[in-house]
Biopython code that builds the backbone (N, CA, C, O; Angstrom):
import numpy as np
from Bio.PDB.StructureBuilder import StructureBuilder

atoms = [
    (1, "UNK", "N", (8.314, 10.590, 46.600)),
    (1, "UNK", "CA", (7.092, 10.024, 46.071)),
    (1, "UNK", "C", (6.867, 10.484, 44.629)),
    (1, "UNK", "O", (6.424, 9.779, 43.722)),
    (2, "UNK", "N", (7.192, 11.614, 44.557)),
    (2, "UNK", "CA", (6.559, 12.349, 43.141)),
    (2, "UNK", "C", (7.714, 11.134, 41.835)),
    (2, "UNK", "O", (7.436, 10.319, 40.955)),
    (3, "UNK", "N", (8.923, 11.654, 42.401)),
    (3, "UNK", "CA", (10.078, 10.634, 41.368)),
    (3, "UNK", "C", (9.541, 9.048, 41.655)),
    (3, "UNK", "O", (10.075, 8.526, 40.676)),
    (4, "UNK", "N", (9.043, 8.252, 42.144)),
    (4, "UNK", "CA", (8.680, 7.267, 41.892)),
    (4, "UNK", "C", (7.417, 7.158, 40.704)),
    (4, "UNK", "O", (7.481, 6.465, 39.688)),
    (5, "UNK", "N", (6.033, 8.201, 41.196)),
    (5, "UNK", "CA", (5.154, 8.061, 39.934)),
    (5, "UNK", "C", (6.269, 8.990, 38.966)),
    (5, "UNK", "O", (6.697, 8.211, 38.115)),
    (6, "UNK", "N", (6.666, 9.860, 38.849)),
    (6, "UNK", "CA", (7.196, 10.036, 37.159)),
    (6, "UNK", "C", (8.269, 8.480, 36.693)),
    (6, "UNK", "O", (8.179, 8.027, 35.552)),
    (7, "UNK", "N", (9.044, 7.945, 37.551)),
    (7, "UNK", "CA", (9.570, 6.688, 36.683)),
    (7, "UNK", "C", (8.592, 5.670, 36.311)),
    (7, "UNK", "O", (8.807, 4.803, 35.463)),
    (8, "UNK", "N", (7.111, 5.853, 37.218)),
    (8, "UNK", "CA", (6.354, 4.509, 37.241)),
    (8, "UNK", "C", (5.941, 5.128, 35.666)),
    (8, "UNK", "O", (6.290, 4.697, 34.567)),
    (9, "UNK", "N", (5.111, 6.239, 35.988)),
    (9, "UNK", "CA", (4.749, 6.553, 34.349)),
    (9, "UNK", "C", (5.849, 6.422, 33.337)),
    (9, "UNK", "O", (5.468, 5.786, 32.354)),
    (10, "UNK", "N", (7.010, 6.799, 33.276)),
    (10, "UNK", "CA", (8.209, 6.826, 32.119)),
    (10, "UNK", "C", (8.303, 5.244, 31.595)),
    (10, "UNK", "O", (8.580, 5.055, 30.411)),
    (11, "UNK", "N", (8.080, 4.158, 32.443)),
    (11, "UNK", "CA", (8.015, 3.070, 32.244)),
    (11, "UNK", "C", (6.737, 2.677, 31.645)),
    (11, "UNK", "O", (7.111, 1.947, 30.727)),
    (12, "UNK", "N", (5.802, 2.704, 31.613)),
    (12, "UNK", "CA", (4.456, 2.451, 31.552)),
    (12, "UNK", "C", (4.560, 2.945, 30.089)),
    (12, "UNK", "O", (4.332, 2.083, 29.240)),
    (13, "UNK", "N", (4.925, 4.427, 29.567)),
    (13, "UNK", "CA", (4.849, 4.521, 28.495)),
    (13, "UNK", "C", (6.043, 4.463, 27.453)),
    (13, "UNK", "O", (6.161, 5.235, 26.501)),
    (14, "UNK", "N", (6.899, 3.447, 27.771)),
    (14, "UNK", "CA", (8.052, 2.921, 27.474)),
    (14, "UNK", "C", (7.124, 1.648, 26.429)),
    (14, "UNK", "O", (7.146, 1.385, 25.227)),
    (15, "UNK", "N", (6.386, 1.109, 27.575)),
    (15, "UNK", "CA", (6.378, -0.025, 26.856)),
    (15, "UNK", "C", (5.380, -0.187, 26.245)),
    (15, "UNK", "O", (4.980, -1.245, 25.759)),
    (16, "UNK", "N", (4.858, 0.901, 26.210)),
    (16, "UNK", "CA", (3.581, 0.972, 25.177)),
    (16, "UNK", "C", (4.282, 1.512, 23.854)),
    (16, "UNK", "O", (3.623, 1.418, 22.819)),
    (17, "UNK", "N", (5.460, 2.026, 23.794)),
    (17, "UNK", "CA", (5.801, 2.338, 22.393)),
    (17, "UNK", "C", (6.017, 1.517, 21.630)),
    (17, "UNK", "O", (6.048, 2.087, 20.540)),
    (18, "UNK", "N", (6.231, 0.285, 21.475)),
    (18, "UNK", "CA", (6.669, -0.650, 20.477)),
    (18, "UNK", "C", (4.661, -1.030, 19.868)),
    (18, "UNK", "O", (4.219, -1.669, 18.913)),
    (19, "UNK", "N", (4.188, -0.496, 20.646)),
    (19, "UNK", "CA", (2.617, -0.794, 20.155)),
    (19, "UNK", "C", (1.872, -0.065, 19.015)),
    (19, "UNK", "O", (1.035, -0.445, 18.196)),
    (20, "UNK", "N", (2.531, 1.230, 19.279)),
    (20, "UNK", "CA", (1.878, 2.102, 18.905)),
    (20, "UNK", "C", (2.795, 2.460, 17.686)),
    (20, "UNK", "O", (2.399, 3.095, 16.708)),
    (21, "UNK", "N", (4.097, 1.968, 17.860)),
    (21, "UNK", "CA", (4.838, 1.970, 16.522)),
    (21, "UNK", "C", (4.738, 0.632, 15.283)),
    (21, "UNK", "O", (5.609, 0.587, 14.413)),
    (22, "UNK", "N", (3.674, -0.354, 15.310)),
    (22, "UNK", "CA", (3.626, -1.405, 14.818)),
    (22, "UNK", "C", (2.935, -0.604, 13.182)),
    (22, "UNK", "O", (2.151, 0.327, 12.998)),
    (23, "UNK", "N", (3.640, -1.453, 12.307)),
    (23, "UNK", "CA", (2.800, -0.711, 10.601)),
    (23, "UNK", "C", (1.454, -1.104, 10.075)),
    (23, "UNK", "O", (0.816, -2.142, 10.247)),
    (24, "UNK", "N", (1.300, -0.499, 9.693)),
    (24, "UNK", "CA", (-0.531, -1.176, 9.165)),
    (24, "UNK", "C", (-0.154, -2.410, 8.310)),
    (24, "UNK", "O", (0.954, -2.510, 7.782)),
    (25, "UNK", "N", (-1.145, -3.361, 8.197)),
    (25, "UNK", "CA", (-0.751, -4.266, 7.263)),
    (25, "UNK", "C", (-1.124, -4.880, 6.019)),
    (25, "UNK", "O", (-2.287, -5.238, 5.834)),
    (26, "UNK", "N", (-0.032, -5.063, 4.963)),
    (26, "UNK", "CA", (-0.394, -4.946, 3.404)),
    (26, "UNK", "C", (-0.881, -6.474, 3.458)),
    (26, "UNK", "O", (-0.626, -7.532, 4.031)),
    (27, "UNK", "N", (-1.896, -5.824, 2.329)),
    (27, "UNK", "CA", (-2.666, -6.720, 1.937)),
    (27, "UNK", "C", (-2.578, -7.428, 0.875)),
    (27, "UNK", "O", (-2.198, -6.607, 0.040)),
    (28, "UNK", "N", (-2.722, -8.813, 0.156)),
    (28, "UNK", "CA", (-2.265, -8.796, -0.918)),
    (28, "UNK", "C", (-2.802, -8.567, -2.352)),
    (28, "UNK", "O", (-2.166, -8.548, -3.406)),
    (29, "UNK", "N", (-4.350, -8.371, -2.102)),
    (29, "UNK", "CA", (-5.185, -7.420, -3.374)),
    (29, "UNK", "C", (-5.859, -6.253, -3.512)),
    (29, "UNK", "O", (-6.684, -5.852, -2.691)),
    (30, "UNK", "N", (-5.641, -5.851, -4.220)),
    (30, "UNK", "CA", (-6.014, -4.170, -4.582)),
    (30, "UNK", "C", (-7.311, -4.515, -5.778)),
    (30, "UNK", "O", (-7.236, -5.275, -6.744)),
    (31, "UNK", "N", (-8.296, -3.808, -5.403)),
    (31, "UNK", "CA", (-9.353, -3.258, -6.290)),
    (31, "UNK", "C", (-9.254, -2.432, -7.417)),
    (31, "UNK", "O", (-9.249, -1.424, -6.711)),
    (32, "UNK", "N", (-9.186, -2.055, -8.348)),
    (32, "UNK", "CA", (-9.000, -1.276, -9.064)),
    (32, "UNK", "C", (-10.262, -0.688, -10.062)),
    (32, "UNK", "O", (-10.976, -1.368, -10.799)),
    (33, "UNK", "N", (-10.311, 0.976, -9.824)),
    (33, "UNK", "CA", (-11.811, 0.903, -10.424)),
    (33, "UNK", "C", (-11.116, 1.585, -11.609)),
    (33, "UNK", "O", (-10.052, 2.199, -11.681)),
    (34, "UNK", "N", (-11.961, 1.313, -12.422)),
    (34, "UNK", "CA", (-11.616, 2.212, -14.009)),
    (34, "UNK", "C", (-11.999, 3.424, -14.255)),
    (34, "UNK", "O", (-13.141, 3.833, -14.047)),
    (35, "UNK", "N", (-11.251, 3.958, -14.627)),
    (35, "UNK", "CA", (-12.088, 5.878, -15.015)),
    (35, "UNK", "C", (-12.343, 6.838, -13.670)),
    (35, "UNK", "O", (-12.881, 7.945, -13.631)),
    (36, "UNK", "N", (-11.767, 6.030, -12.558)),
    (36, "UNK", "CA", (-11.859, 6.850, -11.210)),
    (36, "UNK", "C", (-10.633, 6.781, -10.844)),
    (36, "UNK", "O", (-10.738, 7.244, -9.708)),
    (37, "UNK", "N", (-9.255, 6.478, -11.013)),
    (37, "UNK", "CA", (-7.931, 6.374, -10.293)),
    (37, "UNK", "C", (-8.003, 6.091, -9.501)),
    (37, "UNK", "O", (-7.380, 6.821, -8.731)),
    (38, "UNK", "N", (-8.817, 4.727, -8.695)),
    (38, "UNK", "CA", (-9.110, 4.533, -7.100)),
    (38, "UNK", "C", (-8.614, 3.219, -7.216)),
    (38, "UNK", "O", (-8.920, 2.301, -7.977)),
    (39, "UNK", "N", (-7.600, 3.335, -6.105)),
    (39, "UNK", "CA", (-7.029, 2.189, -6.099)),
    (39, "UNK", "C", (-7.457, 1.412, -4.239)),
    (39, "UNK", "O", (-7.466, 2.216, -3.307)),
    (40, "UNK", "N", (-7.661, 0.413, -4.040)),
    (40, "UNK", "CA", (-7.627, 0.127, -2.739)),
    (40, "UNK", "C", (-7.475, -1.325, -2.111)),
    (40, "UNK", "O", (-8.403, -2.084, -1.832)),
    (41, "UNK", "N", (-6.251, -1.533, -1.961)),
    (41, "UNK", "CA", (-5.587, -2.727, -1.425)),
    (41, "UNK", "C", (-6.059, -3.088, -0.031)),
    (41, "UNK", "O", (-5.286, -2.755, 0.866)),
    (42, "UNK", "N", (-6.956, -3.582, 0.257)),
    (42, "UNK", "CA", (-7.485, -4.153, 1.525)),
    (42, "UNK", "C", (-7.860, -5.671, 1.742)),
    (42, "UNK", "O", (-8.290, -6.151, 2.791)),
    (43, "UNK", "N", (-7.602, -6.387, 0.475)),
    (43, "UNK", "CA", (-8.210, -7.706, 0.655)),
    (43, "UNK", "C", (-7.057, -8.775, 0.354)),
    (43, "UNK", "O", (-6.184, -8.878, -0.508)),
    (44, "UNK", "N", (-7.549, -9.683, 1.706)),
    (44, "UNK", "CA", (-6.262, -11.102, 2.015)),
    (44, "UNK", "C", (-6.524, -11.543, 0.611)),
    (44, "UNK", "O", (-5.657, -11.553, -0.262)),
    (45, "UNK", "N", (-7.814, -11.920, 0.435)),
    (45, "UNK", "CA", (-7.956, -13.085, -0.713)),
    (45, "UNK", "C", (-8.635, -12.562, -2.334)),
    (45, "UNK", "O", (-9.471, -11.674, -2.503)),
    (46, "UNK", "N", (-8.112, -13.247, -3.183)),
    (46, "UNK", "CA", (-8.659, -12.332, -4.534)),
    (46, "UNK", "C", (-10.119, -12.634, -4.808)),
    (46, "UNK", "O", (-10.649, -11.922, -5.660)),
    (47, "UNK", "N", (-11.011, -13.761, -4.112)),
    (47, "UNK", "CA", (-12.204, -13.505, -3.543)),
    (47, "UNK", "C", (-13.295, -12.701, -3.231)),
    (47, "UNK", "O", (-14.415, -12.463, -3.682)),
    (48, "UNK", "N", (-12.418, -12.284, -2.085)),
    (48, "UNK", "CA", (-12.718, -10.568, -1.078)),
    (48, "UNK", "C", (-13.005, -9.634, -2.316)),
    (48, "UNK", "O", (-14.094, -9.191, -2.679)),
    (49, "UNK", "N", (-11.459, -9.399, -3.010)),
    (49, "UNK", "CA", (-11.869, -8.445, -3.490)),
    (49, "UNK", "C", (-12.327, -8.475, -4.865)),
    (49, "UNK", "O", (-12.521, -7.344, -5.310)),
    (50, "UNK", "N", (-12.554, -9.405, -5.659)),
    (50, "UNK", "CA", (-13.736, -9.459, -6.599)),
    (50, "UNK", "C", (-15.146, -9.291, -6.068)),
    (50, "UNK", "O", (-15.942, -8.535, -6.625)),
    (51, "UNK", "N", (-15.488, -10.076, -4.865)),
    (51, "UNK", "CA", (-17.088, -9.756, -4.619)),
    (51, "UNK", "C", (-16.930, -7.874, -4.511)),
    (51, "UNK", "O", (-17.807, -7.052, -4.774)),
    (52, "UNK", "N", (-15.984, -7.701, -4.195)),
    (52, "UNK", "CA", (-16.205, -5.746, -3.981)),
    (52, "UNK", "C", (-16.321, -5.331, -5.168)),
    (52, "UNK", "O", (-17.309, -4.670, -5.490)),
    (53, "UNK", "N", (-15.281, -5.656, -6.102)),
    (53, "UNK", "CA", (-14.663, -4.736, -7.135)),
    (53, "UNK", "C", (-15.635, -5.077, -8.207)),
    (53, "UNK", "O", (-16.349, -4.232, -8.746)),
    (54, "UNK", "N", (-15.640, -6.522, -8.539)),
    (54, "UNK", "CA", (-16.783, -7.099, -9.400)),
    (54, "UNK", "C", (-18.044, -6.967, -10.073)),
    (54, "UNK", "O", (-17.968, -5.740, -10.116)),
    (55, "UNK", "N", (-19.055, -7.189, -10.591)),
    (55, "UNK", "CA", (-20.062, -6.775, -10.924)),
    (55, "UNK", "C", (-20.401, -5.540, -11.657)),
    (55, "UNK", "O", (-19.878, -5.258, -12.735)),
    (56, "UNK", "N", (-21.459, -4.656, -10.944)),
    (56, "UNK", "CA", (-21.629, -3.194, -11.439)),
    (56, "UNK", "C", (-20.737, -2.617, -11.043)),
    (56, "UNK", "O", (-20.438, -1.938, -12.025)),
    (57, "UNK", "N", (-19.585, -2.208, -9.764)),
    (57, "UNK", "CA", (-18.391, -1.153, -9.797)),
    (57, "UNK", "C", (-17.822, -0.824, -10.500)),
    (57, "UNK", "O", (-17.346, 0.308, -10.408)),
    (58, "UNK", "N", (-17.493, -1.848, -11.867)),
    (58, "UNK", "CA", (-16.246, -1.378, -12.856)),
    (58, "UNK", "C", (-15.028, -1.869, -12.320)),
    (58, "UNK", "O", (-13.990, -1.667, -12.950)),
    (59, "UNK", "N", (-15.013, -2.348, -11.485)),
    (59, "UNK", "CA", (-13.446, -2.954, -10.973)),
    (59, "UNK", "C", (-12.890, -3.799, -11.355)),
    (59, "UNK", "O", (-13.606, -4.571, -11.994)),
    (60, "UNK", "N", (-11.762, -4.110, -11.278)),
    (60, "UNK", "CA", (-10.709, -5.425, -11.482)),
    (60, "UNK", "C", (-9.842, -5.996, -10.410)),
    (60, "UNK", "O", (-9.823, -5.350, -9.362)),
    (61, "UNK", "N", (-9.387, -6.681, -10.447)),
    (61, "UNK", "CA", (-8.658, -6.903, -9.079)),
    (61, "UNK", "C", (-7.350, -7.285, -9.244)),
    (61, "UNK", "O", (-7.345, -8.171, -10.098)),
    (62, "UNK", "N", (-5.779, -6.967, -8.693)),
    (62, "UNK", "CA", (-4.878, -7.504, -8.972)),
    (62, "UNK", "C", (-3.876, -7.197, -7.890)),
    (62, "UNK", "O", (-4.120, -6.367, -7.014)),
    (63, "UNK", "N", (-2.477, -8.033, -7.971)),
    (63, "UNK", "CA", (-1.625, -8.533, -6.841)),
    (63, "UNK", "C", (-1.246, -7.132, -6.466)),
    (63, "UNK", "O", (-0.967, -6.468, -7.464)),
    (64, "UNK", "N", (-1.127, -6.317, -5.056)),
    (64, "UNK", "CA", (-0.296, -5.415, -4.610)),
    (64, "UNK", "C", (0.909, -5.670, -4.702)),
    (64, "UNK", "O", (1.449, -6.536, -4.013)),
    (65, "UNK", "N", (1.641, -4.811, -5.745)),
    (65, "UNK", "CA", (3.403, -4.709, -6.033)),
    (65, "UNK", "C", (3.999, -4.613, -4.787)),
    (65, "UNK", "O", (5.226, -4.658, -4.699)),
    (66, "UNK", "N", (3.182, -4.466, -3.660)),
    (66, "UNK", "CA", (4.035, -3.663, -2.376)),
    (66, "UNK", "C", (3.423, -5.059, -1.106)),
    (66, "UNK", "O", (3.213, -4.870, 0.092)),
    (67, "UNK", "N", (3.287, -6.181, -1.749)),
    (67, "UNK", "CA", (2.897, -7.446, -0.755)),
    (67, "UNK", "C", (4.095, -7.768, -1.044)),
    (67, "UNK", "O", (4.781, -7.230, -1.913)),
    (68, "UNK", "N", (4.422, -8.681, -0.317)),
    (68, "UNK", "CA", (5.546, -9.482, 0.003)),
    (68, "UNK", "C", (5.071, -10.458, 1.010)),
    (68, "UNK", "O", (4.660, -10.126, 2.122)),
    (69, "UNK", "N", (5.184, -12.370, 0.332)),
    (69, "UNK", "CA", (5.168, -12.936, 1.722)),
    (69, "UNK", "C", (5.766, -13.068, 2.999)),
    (69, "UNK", "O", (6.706, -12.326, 3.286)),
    (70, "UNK", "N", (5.462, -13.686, 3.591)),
    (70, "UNK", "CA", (6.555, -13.490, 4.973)),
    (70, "UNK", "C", (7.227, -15.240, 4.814)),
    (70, "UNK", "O", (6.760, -16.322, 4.456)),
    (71, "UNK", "N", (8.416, -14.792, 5.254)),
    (71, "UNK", "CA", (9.115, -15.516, 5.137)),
    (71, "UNK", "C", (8.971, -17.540, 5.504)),
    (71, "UNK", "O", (8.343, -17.889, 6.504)),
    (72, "UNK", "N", (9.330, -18.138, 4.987)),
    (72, "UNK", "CA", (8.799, -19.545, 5.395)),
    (72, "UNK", "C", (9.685, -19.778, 6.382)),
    (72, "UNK", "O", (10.876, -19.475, 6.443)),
    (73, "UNK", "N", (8.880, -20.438, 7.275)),
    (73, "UNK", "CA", (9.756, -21.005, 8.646)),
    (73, "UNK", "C", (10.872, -22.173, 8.676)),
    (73, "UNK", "O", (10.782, -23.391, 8.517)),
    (74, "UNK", "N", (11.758, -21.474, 8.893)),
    (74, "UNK", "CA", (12.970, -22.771, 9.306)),
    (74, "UNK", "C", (13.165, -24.014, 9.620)),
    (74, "UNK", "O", (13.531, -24.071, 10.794)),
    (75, "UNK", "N", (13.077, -25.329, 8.996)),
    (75, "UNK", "CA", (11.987, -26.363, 9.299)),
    (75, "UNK", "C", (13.260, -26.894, 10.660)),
    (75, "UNK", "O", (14.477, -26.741, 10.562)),
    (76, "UNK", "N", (12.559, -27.485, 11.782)),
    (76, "UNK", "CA", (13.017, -27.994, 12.657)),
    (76, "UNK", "C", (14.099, -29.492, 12.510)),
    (76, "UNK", "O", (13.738, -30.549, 11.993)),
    (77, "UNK", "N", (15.658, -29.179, 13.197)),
    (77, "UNK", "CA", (16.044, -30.596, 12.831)),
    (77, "UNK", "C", (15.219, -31.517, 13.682)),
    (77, "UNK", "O", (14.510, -31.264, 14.656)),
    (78, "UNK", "N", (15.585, -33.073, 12.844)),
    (78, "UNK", "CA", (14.580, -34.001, 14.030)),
    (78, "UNK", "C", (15.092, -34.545, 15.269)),
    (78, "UNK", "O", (16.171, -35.136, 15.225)),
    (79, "UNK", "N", (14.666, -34.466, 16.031)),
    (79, "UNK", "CA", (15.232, -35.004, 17.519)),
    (79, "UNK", "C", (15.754, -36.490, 17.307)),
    (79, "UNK", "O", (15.433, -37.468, 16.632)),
    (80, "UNK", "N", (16.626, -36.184, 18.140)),
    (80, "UNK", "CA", (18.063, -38.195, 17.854)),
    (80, "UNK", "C", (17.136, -39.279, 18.522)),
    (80, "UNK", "O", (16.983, -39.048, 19.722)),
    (81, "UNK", "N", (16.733, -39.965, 18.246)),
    (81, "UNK", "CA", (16.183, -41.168, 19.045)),
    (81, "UNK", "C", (17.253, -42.051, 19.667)),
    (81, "UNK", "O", (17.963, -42.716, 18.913)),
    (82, "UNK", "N", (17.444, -42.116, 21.132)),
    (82, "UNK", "CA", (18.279, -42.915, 21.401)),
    (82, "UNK", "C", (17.979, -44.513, 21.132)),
    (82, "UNK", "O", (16.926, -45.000, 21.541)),
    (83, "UNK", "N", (18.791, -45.174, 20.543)),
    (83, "UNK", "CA", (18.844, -46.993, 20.750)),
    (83, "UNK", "C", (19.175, -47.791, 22.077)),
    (83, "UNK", "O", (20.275, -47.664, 22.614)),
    (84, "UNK", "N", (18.277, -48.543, 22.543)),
    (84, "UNK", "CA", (18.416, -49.066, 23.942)),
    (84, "UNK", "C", (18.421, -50.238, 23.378)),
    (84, "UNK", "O", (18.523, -51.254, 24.066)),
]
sb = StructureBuilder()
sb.init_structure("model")
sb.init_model(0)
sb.init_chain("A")
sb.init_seg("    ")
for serial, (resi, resn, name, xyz) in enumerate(atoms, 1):
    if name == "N":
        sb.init_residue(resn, " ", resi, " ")
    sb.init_atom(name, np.array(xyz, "f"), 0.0, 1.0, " ", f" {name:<3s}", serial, name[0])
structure = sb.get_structure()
């Protein structure tokens, strides 16, 4: 009994590792404040992060060197239409 719960658990937290190993994810604009060295890349859209950075903060906003898009999808061939 005992070797069944230790494999049930060994399994259980098997497959929770690919979860817990996933990376945080880059964003593609960074805030940038002036005269503070604060940098902070959290925003999808350059939008986002003008309403933050914008105004009274002193900020600017520009592309994270460390975004990269993801790749474009493989476009599908088209299915054969048979002639009857």
């Amino acid at each position: 009994m005992r070797t069944i719960f230790c494999m049930l658990a060994i399994s259980m937290l098997a497959a929770m590792l690919p979860a817990l190993a996933e990376a945080a994810p880059t964003y593609r604009w960074c805030a940038n404040y002036q005269g503070r060295d604060v940098v902070t890349c959290a925003y999808d859209t350059f939008q986002q992060c003008l309403d933050t950075a914008g105004g009274g903060a002193g900020g600017f906003c520009s592309e994270n060197p460390a975004w990269h898009p993801a790749p474009a999808a493989a476009p599908r061939p088209k299915a054969k239409r048979n002639k009857n």
